[in-house]
C-alpha positions as CSV (number, residue, x, y, z in Angstrom):
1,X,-88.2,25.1,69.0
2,X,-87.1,27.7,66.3
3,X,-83.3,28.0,65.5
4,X,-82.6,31.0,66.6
5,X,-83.9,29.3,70.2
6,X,-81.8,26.6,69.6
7,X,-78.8,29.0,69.2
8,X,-79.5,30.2,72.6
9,X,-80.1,27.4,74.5
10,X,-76.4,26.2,73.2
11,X,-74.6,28.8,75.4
12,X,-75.8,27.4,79.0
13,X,-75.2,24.2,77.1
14,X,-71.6,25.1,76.7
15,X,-70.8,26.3,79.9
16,X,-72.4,23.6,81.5
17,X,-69.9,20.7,80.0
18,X,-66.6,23.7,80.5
19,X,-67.9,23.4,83.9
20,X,-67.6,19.8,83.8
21,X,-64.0,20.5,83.0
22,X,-64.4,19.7,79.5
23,X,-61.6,20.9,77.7
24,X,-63.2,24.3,75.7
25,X,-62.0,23.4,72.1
26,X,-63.9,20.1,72.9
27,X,-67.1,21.4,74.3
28,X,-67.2,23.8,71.4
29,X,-67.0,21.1,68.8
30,X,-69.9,19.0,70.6
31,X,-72.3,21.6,71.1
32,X,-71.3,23.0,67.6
33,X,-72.2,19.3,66.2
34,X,-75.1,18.6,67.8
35,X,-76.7,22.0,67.1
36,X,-75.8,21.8,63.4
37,X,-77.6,18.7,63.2
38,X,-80.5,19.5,65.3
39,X,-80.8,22.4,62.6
40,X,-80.5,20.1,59.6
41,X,-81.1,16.5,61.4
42,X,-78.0,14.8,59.0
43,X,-74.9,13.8,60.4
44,X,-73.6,12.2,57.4
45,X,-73.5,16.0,55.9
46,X,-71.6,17.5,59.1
47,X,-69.0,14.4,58.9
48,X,-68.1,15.2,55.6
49,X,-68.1,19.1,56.8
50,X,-65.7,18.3,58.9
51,X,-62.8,17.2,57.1
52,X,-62.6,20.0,54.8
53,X,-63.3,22.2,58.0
54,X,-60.3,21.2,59.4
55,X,-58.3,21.2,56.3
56,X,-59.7,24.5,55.2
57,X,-58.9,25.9,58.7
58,X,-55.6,24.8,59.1
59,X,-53.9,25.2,55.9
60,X,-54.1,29.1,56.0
61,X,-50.4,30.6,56.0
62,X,-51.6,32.8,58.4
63,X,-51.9,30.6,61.5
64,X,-48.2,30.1,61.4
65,X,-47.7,32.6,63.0
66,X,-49.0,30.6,66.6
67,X,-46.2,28.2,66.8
68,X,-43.9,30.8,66.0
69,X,-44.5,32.7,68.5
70,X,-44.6,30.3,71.0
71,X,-41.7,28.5,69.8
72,X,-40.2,32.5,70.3
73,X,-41.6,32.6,73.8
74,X,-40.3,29.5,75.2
75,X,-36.8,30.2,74.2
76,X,-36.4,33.4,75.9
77,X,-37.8,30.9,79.0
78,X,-35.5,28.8,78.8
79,X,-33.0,30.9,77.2
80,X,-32.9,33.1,81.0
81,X,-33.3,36.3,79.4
82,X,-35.4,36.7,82.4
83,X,-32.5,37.5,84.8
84,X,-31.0,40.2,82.9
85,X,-34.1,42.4,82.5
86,X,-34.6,41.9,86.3
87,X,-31.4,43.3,87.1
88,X,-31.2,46.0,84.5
89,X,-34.2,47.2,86.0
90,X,-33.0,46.6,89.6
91,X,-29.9,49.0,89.2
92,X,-32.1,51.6,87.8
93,X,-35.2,51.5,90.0
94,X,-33.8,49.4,93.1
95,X,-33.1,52.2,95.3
96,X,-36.7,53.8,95.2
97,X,-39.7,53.0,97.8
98,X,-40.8,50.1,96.3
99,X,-38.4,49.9,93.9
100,X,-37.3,46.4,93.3
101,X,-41.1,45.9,92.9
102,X,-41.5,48.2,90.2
103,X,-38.3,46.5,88.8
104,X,-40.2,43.5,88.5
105,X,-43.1,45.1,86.5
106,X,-40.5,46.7,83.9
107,X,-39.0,43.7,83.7
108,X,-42.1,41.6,83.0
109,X,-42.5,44.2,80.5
110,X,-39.4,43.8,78.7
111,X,-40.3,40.0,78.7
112,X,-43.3,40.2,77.5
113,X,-42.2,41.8,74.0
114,X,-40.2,38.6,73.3
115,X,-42.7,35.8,75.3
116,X,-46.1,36.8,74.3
117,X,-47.6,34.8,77.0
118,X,-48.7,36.1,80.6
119,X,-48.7,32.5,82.3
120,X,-44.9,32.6,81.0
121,X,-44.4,36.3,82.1
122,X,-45.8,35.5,85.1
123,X,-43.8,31.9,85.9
124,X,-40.5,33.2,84.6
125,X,-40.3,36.5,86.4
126,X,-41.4,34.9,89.5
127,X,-38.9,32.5,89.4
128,X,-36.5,35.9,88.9
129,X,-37.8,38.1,91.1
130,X,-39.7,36.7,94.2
131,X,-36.2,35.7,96.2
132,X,-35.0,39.5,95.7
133,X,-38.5,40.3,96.7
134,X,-37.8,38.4,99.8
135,X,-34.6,39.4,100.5
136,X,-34.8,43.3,100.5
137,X,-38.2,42.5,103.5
138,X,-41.2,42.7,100.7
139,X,-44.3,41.7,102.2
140,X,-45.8,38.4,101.1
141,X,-48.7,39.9,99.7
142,X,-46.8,42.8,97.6
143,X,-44.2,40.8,96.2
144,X,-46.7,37.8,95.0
145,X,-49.2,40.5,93.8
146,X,-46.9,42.9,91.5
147,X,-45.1,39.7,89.6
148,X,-49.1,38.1,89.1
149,X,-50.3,42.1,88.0
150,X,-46.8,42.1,85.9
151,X,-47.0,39.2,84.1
152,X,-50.6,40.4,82.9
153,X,-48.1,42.6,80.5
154,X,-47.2,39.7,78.5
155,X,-51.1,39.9,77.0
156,X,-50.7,43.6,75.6
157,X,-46.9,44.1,75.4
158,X,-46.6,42.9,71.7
159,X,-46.2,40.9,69.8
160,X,-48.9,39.0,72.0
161,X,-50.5,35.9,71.2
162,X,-53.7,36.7,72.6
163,X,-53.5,39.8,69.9
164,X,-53.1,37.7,67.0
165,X,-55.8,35.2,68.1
166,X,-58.1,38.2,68.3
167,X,-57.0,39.6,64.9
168,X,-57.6,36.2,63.0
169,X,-61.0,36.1,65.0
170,X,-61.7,39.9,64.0
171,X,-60.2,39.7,60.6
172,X,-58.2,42.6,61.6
173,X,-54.7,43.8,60.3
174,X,-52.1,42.1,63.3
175,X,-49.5,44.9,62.4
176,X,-52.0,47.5,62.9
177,X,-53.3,45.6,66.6
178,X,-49.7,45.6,67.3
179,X,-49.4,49.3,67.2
180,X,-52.4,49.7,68.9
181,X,-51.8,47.7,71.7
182,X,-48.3,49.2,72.0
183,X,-49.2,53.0,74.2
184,X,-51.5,50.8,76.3
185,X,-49.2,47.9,77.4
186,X,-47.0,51.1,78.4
187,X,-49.9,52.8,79.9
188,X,-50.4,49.4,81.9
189,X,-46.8,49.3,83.1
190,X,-46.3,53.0,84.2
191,X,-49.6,52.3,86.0
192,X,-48.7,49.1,87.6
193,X,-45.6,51.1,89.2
194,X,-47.9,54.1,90.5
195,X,-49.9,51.6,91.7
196,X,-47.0,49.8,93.8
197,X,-45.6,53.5,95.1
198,X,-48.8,54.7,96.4
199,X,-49.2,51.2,98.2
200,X,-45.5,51.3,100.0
201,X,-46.8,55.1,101.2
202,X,-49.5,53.9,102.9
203,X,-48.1,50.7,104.3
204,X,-44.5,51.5,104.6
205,X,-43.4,49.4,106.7
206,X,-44.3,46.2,103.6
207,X,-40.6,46.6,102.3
208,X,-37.3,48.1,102.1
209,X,-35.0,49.6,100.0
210,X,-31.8,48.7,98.5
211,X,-28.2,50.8,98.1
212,X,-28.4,52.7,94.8
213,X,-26.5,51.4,92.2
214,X,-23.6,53.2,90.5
215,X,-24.1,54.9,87.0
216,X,-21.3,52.4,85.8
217,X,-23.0,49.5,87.6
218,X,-26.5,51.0,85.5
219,X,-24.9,51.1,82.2
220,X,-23.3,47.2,82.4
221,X,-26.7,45.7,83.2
222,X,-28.2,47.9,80.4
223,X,-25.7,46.8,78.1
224,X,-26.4,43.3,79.3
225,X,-30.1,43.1,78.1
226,X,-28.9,44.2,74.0
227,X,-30.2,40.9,72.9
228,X,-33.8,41.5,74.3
229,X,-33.8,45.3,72.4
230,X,-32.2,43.5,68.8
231,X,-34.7,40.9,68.8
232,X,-37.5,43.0,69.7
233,X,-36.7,45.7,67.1
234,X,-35.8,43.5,64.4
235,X,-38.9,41.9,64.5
236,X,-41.7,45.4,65.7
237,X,-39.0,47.5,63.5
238,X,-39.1,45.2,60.6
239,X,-42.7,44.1,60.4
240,X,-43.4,48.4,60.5
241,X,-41.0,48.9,57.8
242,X,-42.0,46.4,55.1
243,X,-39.2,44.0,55.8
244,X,-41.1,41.4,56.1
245,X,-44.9,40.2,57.0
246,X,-46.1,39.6,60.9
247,X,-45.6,35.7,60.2
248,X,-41.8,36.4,58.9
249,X,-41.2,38.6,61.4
250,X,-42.4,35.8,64.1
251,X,-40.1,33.2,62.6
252,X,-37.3,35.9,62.9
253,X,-38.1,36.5,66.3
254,X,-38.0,32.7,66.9
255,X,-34.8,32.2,65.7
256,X,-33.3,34.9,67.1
257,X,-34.1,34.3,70.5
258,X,-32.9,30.7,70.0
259,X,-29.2,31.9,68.7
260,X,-29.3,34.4,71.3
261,X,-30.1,31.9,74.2
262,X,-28.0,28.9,72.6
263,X,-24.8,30.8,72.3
264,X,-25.1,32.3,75.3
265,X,-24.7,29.1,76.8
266,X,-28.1,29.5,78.6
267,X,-30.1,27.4,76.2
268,X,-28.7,23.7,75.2
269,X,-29.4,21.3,72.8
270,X,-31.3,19.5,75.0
271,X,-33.2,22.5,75.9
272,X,-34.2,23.4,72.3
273,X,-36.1,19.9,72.2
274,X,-37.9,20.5,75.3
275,X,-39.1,24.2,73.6
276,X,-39.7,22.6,70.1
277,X,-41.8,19.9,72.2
278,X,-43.7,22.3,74.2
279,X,-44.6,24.4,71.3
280,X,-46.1,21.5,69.5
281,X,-48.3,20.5,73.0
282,X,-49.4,24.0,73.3
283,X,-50.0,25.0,69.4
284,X,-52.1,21.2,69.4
285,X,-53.8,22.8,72.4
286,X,-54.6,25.9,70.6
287,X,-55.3,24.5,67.2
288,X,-58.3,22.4,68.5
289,X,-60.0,25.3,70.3
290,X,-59.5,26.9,66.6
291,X,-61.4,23.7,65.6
292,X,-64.3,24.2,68.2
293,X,-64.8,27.4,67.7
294,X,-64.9,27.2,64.0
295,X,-67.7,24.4,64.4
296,X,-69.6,26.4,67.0
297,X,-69.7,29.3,65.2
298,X,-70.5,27.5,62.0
299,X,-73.6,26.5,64.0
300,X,-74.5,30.0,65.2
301,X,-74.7,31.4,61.7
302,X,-76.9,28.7,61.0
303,X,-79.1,29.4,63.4
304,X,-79.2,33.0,62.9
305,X,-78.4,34.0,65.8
306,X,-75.6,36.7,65.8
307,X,-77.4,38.4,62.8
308,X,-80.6,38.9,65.1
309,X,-78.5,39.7,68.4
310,X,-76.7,42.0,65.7
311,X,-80.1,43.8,64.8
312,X,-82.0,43.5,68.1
313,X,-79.0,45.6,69.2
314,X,-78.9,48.2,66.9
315,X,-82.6,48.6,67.3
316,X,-82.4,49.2,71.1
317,X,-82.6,52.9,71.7
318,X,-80.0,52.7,74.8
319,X,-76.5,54.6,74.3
320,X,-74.1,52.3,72.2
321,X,-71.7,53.5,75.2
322,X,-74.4,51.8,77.8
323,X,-74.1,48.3,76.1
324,X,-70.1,48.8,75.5
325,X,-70.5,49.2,79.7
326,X,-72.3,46.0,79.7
327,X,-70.1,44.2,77.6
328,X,-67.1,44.8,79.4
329,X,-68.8,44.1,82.5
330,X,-69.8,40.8,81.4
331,X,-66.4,40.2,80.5
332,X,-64.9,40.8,84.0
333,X,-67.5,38.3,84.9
334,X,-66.8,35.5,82.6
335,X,-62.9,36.4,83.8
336,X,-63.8,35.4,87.7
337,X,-64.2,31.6,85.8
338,X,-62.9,31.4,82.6
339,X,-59.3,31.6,80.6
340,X,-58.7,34.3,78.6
341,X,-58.0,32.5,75.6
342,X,-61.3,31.0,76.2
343,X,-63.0,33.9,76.5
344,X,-61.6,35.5,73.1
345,X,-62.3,32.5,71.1
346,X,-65.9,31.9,72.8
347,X,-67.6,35.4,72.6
348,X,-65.3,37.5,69.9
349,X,-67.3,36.0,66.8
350,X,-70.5,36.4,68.6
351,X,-70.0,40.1,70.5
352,X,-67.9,41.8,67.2
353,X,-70.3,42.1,64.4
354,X,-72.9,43.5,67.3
355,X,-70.5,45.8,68.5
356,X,-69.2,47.1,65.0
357,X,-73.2,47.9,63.9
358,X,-73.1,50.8,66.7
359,X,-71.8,54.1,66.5
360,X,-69.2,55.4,68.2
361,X,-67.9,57.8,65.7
362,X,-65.5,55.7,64.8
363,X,-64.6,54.2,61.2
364,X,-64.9,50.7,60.7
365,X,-61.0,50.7,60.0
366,X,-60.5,52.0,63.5
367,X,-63.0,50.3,65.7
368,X,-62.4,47.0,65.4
369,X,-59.0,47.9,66.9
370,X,-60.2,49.8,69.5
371,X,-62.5,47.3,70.4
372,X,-60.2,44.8,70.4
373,X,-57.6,46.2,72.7
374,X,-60.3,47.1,75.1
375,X,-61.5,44.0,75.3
376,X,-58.1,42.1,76.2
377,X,-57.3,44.6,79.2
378,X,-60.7,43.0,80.5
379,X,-59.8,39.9,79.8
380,X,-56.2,40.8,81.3
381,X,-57.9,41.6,84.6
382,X,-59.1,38.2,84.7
383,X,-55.6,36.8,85.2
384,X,-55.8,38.6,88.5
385,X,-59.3,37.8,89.6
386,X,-60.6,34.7,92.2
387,X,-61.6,32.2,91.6
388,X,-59.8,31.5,88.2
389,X,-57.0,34.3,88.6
390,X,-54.1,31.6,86.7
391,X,-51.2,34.2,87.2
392,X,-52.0,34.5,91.2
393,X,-51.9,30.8,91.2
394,X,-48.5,30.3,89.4
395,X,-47.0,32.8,91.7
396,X,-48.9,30.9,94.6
397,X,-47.1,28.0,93.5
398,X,-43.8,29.6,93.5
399,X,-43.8,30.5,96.9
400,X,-46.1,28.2,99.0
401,X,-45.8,30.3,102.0
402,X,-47.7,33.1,101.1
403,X,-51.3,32.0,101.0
404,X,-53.2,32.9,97.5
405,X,-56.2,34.7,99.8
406,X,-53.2,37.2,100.4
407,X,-52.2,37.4,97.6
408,X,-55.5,38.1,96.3
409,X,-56.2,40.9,98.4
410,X,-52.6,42.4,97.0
411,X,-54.2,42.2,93.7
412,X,-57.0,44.3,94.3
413,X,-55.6,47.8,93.9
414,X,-53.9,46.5,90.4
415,X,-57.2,45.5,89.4
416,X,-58.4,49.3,90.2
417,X,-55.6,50.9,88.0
418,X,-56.8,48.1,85.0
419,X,-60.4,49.5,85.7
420,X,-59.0,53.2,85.4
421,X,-57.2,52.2,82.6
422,X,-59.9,50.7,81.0
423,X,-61.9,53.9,81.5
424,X,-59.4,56.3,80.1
425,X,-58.6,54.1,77.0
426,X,-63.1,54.0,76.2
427,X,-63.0,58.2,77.0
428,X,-59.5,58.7,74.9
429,X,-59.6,56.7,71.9
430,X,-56.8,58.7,70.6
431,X,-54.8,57.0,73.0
432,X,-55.3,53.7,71.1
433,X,-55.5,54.9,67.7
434,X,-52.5,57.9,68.0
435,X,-50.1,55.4,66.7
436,X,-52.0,53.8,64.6
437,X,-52.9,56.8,62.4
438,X,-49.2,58.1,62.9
439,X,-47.8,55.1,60.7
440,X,-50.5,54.1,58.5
């Protein structure tokens, strides 16, 4: 068996044990192991590869930045900064058809700029919204639907872990991704709410709408959600002005948000342990999926493989447009079964240097950005998608009652305005890049 055969048998190989329920950062590591030493048949060698793999891996500055964010992310949890941006967006959008539902999008937006995680988006919000969902008469399936489409927002709405995983993976600039991602995450939003008017036309009778709140009754809950606008300027604003790096700004974030919450009154001692505690679980979590896939893909590029994908590609005389098609279709796949952190870490290192050989009329500079962005609103649509759709089944879990077959159906026409969204953003790359080439 030649090695570049090798290298491709170890991809059923790995789905096979992530079927299993193998955790992924574990599968990657075994299958990255045993490949490397079918290709050079010494395990002695790949022991002592492995401590100054880890070592070399996890003593970079840059990775910081993970339990940062996270650390950031579960204080605005528990810190209830939830509640305000609910009801700021309530008084303001409340009184429309289908109004408190869109209030629950905006507001999953606004949370997602200080949480950076759509599970948490999605859990938090829920929590928020679903009993004023329930109160004002919205249907099971549209209430549960909008909060799993909304908390999607936490993946593009930066500063987004999912982003910085990708730029470490891509070797691409995370202050650059982070304006990139910025006009899309908006696009998403102001598409999520089309979405949810269109739906309470057709089906009317799925909700009703509340009294419209006074200008002075607007203003208060606007002035209410200040902390969430200071903490996400400081650290967007002072990343983008040369304050500080993307790691600083993430520690500045964190410890905002933790003042904020703690004297607030919202966020006790007690409570900072359990955050500190969970970041460490979820950073661990993390950190040995960076392991895995630093092994596996060790592997690959010993085998060969991604170089000859790479030049079997750009030989092909198909439309680099027809194989972007395919990829992004194979990622909607992998999204019906997989995670999206998954996902980025297994194909990113694989699927970018083919993807960067083709020509799109784009500079290198540029693509990888493009790309990138791309590539997590597929990936955000599998948040949303049986039989692996996590956000449907944290808001499943938050209200029992509705069951999750309804819920997926109310997810459907959300995952048409990604899919339209997707196509706009591939037709438009301007819309990605506007930003990008506005500041830099």
């Amino acid at each position: 068996m030649s090695r570049i055969e090798i290298g491709l048998w170890s991809f059923p190989v790995l789905l096979l044990l992530i079927f299993l329920r193998i955790p992924i950062g574990v599968a990657m590591a075994v299958v990255g192991f045993g490949g490397a030493y079918l290709l050079n048949g010494n395990s002695l060698m790949m022991l002592s590869q492995l401590k100054h793999l880890t070592y070399g891996e996890f003593s970079s500055y840059s990775f910081s930045i993970i339990p940062l964010f996270l650390l950031m992310g579960h204080f605005a949890t528990l810190g209830g900064m939830s509640a305000g941006l609910f009801k700021a967006a309530e008084t303001w959008l409340g009184h429309r058809k289908g109004g408190i539902a869109m209030a629950a999008v905006g507001a999953c937006a606004g949370f997602g700029a200080i949480c950076g995680s759509s599970l948490a988006t999605a859990a938090t919000m829920g929590k928020t919204a679903l009993p004023e969902l329930k109160r004002y008469g919205y249907s099971g399936r549209l209430a549960t639907a909008s909060l799993a489409a909304g908390g999607t927002l936490g993946i593009l709405i930066p500063p987004s872990l999912i982003l910085v995983v990708y730029a470490m993976l891509a070797e691409e600039n995370i202050a650059k991704l982070f304006l990139a991602a910025f006009l899309p995450g908006l696009l998403a939003a102001i598409g999520y709410m089309i979405c949810i008017s269109i739906y309470v036309r057709i089906r009317p009778d799925c909700c009703t709408s509340r009294a419209a709140a006074t200008w002075s009754e607007r203003l208060t809950a606007l002035a209410r959600v200040w902390p969430v606008l200071l903490i996400f300027g400081a650290v967007v604003g002072g990343i983008y002005l040369g304050v500080f790096t993307p790691t600083e700004g993430a520690a500045v974030g964190a410890a905002g948000t933790g003042l904020v919450a703690l004297f607030s009154g919202a966020l006790t001692w007690r409570g900072i342990g359990e955050a500190i505690l969970e970041t460490a679980s979820s950073t661990g979590m993390i950190y040995l999926i960076l392991l895995g896939a630093k092994m596996f893909n060790n592997f690959l590029a010993l085998s060969g493989l991604p170089m000859a994908a790479a030049g079997w590609a750009e030989g092909l005389t198909l439309s680099p447009w027809l194989i972007l098609t395919a990829v992004l279709l194979m990622y909607l796949a992998f999204g019906c079964v997989m995670d999206s952190l998954s996902m980025i870490f297994l194909t990113i290192p694989i699927l970018y240097p083919i993807m960067s050989g083709l020509d799109f009329g784009l500079p290198p500079g540029e693509f990888g950005l493009w790309f990138g962005v791309i590539v997590l609103i597929v990936v955000e649509v599998g948040l949303i998608t049986p039989p692996v759709g996590m956000n449907l089944f944290i808001i499943n879990a938050l209200d029992p009652e509705v069951p999750i077959s309804e819920t997926f159906k109310g997810t459907l026409p959300f995952v048409l305005t990604d899919l339209i969204r997707v196509a706009i953003l591939v037709a438009f790359p301007i819309l990605t890049l506007g930003l990008v080439r506005l500041v830099y």
